[in-house]
N, C-alpha and C positions, 0 to 999 in steps of 0.2 A: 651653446655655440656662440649666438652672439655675444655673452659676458666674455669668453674666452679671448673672442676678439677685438674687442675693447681694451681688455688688460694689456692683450699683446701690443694695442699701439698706446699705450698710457703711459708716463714718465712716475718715474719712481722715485722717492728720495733717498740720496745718499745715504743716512743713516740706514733707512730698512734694506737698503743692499748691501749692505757691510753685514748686516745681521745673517746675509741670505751666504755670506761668503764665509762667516764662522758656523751656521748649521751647516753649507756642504763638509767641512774640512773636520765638524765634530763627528759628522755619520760616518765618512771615513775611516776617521780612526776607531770607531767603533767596529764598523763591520768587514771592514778591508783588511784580508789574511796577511797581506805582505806588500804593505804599503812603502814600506822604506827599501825595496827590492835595488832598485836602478837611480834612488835619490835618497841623502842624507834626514836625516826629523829636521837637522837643523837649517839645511837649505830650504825642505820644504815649508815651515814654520818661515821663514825669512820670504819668502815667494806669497804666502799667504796675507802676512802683513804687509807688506810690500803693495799688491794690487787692493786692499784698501784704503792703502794711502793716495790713490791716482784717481779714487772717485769720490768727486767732490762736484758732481750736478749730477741733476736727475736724469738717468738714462731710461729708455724700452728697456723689457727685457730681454730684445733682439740685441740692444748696443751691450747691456749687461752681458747675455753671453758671450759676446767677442772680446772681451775682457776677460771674464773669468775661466773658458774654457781652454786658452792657454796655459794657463797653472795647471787645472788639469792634465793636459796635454804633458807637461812636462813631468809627472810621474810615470812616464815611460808603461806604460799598462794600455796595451793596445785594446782592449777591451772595455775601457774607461773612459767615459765619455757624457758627458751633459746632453740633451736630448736639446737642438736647436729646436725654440720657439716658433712654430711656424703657423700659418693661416687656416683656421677651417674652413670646409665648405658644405653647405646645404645641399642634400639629396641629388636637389636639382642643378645645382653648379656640378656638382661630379659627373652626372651624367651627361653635362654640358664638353665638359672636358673630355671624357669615353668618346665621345663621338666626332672626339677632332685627331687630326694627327700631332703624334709628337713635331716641336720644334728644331730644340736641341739633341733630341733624345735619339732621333732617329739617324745620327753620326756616330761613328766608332773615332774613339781618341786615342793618342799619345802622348803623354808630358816626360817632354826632358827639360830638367831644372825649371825656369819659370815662363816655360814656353808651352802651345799647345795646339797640336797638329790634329788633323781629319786624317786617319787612316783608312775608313771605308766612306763609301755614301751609297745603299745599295738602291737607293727611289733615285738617284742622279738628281737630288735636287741644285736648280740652279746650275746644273753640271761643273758641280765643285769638283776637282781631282783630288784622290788620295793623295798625302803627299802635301797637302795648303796648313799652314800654318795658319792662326787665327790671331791678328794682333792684339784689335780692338772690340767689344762690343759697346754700343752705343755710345763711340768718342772714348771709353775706359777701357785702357792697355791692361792686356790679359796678365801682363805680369804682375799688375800691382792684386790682382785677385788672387793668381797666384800665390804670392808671399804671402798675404793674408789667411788664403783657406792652409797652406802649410802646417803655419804655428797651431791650427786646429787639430790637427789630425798625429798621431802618435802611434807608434809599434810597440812591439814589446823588446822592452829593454836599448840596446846603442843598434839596434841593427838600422842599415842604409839605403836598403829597397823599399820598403812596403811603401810610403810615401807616393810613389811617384805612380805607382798601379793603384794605388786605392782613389789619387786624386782624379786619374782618367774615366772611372766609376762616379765619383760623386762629385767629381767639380759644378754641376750643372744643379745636383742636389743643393751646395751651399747657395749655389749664384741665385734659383727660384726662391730660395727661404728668404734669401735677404731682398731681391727687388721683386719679389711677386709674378704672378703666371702673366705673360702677356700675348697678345698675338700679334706681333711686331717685333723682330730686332734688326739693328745695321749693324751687320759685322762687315772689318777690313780683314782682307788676307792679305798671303803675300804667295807665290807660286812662281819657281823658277824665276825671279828675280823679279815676278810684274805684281804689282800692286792693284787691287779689287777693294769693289765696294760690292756687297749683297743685301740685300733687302728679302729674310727668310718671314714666312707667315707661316702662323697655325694654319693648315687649312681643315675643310670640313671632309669627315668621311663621306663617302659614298653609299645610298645603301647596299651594294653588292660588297662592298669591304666591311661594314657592320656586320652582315650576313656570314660575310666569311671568318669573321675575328669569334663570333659567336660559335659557328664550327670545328672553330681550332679549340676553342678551349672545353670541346666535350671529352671525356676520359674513355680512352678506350684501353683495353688488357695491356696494350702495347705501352702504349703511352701511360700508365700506371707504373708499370715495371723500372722503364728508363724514366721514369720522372721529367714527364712531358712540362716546359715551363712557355704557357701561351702568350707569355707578354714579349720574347723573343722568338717564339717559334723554333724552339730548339730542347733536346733533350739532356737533362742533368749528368745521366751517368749513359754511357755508350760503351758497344764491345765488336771489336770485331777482329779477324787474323789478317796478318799483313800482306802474307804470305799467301800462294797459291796451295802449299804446302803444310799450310797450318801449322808451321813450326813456330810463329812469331804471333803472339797473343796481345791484343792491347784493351786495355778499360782506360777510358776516361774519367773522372769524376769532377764535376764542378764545385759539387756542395752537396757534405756530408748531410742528407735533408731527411734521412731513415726511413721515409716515404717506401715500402716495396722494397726496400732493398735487401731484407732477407732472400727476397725470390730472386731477385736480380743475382745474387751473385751465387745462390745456389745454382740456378740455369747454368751461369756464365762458367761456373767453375766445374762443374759436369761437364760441359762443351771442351773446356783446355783438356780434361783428363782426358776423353772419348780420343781428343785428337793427338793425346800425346805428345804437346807441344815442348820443345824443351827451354823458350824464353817467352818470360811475359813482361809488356811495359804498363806501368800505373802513370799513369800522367794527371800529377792533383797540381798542374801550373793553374794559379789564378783561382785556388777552390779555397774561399775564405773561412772554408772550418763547418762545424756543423756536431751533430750526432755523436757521442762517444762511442755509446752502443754500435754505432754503425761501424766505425775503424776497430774497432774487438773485433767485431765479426769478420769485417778485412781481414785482420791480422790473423784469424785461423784457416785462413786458407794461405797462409804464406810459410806457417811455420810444420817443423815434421815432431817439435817438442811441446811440453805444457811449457805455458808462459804466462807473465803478470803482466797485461798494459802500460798501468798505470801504479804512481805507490799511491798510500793510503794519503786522501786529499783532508786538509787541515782545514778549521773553519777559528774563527775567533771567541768564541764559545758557545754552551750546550743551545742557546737559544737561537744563536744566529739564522738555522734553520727555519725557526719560526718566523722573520721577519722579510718574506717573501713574495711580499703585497695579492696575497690570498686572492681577495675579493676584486682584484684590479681590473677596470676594463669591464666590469661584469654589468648587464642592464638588471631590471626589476626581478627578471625570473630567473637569471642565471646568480643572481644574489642568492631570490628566496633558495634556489636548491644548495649553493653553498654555502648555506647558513646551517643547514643537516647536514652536509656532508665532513664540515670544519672540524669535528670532535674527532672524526675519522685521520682527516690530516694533522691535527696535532697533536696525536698519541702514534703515528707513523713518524712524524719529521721529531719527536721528540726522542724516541729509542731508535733514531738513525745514527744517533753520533754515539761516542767512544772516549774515554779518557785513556790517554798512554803517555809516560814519561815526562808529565805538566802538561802535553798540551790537546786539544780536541782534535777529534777526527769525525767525518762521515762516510755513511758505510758506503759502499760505492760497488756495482758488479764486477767493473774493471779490474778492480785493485784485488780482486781474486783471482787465484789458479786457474787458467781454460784449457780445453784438451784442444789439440789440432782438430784440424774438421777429416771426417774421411777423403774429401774430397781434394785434401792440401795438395799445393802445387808444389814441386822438388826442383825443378830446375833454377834457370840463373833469372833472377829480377834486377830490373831499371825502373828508375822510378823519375819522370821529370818534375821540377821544384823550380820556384822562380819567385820574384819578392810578393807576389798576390798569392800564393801560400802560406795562409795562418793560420792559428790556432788549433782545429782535431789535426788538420793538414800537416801542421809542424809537432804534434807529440805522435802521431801515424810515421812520420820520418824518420824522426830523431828515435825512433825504439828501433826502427827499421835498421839507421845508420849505426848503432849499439852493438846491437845482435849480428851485425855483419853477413846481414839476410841479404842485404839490395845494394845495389850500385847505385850512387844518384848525380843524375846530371841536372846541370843548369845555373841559378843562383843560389843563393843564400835566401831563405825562407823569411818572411815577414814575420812571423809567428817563432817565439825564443825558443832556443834549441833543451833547455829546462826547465819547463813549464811557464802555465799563464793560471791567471786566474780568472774564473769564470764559473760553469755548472750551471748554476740558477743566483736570479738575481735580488737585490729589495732596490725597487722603486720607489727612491729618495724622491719629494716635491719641496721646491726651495720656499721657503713658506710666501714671502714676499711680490718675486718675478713668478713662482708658479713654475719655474723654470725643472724638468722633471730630472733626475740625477740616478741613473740605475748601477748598483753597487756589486759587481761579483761578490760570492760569498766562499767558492769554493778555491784552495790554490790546488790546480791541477797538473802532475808532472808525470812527464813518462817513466816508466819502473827501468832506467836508465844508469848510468856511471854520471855523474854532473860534468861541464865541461868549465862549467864557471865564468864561461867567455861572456855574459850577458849580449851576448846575441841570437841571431838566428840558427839553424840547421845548416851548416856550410856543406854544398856537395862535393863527393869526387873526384868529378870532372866539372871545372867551370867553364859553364860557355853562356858569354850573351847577349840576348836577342837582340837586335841595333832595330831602328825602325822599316830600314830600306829591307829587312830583311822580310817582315811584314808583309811592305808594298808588293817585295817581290814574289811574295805568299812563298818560303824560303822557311821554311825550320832549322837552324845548325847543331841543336839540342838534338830533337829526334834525330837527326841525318848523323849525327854521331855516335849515337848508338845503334844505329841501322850497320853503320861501317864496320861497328867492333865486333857485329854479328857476323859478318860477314865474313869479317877475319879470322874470326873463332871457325867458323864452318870450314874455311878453307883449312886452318890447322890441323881440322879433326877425320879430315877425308882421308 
């Protein structure tokens, strides 16, 4: 830990970072299925050379990644991403941390273009109003962080949402990596025209809040089921009818986590039938992806045919499987046992894959035949979609929108409406900065018609969500499918 954090603040020479910038771009091409997807060889080739030509002093590997993670960025692979260099901490500092309250953390955000608002405060700290804008932190205008974490962050392929939802998420992620944990900041607002100065503190928990933080996170049936998540005190996946009538069915899902969710949606989908519901809404706004297996099993409760997910997902060749950083992460005895068990994975990951028509494949559950479930739902599906819908989120859609199973409102998915690549990863280390590089192996696409548009999942009805709309705690998405119910029922009286 401590060598860790030495390197991390140590300057590098030029030369050995140029070296770290041709080993990422060679594993790439090594083990990246469809690297050239949403960008030319030749531009990316011209990109690659390019940002070795701008480094000529010795940078951290903090200042190296913010140089080099933009080229990444710009192969449009929202899953592809350089792993920011950031600070370890001793035992005893995390626990230090555990027992303070969040800073930053404890605001709900909104960024429109390179601006950045408090949508909630539910502790009323400081009695900031939903609604404040935040210009500056410590004299430094949010915009200029803004522009900067930007060029980090990528979707897949030309789509023009996922940005702006992923930075309200991690904006605060980038800001800690780069200036470190502190217990002080001055932010300036601005609020209905008046101009503020706040002065926010870590403060310390309390012991009846340690107490109670320690209770939340024990697992009980319930909270197993819906995928109880303690660090927001909120459930993953939720169900309930809208209706007094139970004619209107809704599931939420935040993130395909696969956690319980065979039983989750067994219960849930016994409960629709029992009650004869004849509309269900799936609401995967803002669920950045997760589980295959978990959207298969989705998907059999929506269909009344056999169906394929997904098609047969391509790898770069027979081995690629193998290069899956096995032993990663593992301490002394989680070695020693897979060190026995490795003969085991490499005679499975070796007769997973397939040759067909030149090129590799691995074998995949999806990519086969599934029967509907007994329990399939038959009537009419909505499905709300917005630009923090990625990845299982947007190949669960776009089979959806295919098949012409579900209606979908909202935005345009973060996640390409024709696959991404992902599955499982190898964790690249750039030899130099140390800087860690995790590779999808698999290109995984829904068993779909192509649309070629290289973007997202576009929906049916587009509506959306403005921030006032938020404040006003206002859905226009749900409330418009709510109306079209509505309309339907009066039609059918």
């Amino acid at each position: 830990m401590r060598r860790h954090n030495e390197q991390r603040a140590s300057c590098i020479q030029p030369e050995k970072l140029k070296e770290d910038v041709d080993f990422a771009y060679t594993k790439l091409k090594e083990m990246h299925p469809q690297l050239y997807w949403y960008i030319s060889k030749e531009n990316l080739d011209h990109k690659f050379d390019s940002i070795k030509q701008t480094i000529n002093e010795p940078l951290t590997p903090l200042q190296f990644y913010f140089k080099l993670q933009p080229v990444i960025a710009d192969i449009r692979e929202g899953h592809l991403s350089l792993r920011i260099p950031r600070k370890k901490f001793t035992p005893k500092e995390i626990k230090q941390l555990e027992n303070k309250k969040g800073m930053f953390s404890r605001f709900e955000y909104y960024v429109e273009n390179d601006r950045l608002f408090i949508i909630e405060n539910k502790d009323s700290i400081e009695n900031i109003k939903p609604g404040t804008e935040v210009l500056t932190i410590n004299d430094i205008p949010i915009s200029e962080y803004l522009k900067k974490y930007r060029r980090l962050v990528s979707s897949d392929g030309f789509n023009t949402t996922f940005q702006s939802y992923f930075l309200k998420d991690w904006f605060f992620y980038f800001y800690v990596a780069e200036n470190g944990f502190s217990d002080h900041a001055k932010i300036e607002t601005l609020y209905n025209g008046e101009r503020k100065t706040f002065q926010l503190k870590r403060e310390t928990k309390s012991e009846t809040e340690i107490k109670k933080d320690k209770e939340l996170e024990k697992r009980t049936a319930e909270k197993k089921v819906n995928d109880y998540v303690a660090f927001n005190n909120s459930y993953n996946r939720n169900f309930r009818f809208i209706d007094e009538n139970k004619t209107i069915a809704y599931i939420k899902v935040k993130s395909f986590s696969k956690d319980y969710s065979e039983k989750f949606y067994k219960e849930t989908f016994e409960k629709i039938k029992n009650s004869k519901s004849s509309y269900l809404i799936i609401d995967v706004r803002n669920n950045y992806g997760g589980s295959l297996d978990e959207i298969n099993n989705l998907y059999s409760y929506l269909t009344s045919d056999p169906y394929v997910l997904i098609k047969p997902s391509q790898v770069t060749s027979k081995i690629a499987p193998l290069k899956t950083s096995y032993f990663r992460q593992s301490n002394f005895f989680q070695y020693a046992y897979k060190s026995l068990t490795y003969p085991t994975f490499f005679f499975a990951q070796t007769f997973s894959t397939y040759k067909k028509d030149g090129k590799v494949y691995y074998k995949m559950k999806a990519d086969k035949t599934a029967k509907p479930n007994k329990d399939t739902f038959n009537g009419k599906i909505f499905v709300l979609i917005n630009g923090g819908s990625f990845s299982a989120s947007s190949i669960f859609t776009s089979k959806l929108k295919n098949d012409k199973r579900a209606v979908l409102v909202g935005e345009e998915t973060g996640g390409a409406n024709d696959g991404t690549v992902a599955g499982f990863y190898s964790y690249q280390i750039l030899p130099n900065s140390k800087i860690n590089l995790p590779v999808g192996l698999l290109l995984v696409q829904p068993n779909i018609t192509f649309t070629h548009t290289r973007k997202g999942v576009i929906p049916d009805v587009s509506i959306t969500e403005k921030m006032q709309d938020i404040l006003d705690k206002k859905d226009p998405q749900m409330e418009w499918i709510l109306n079209e119910i509505e309309k339907e029922k009066n039609q059918n009286k």
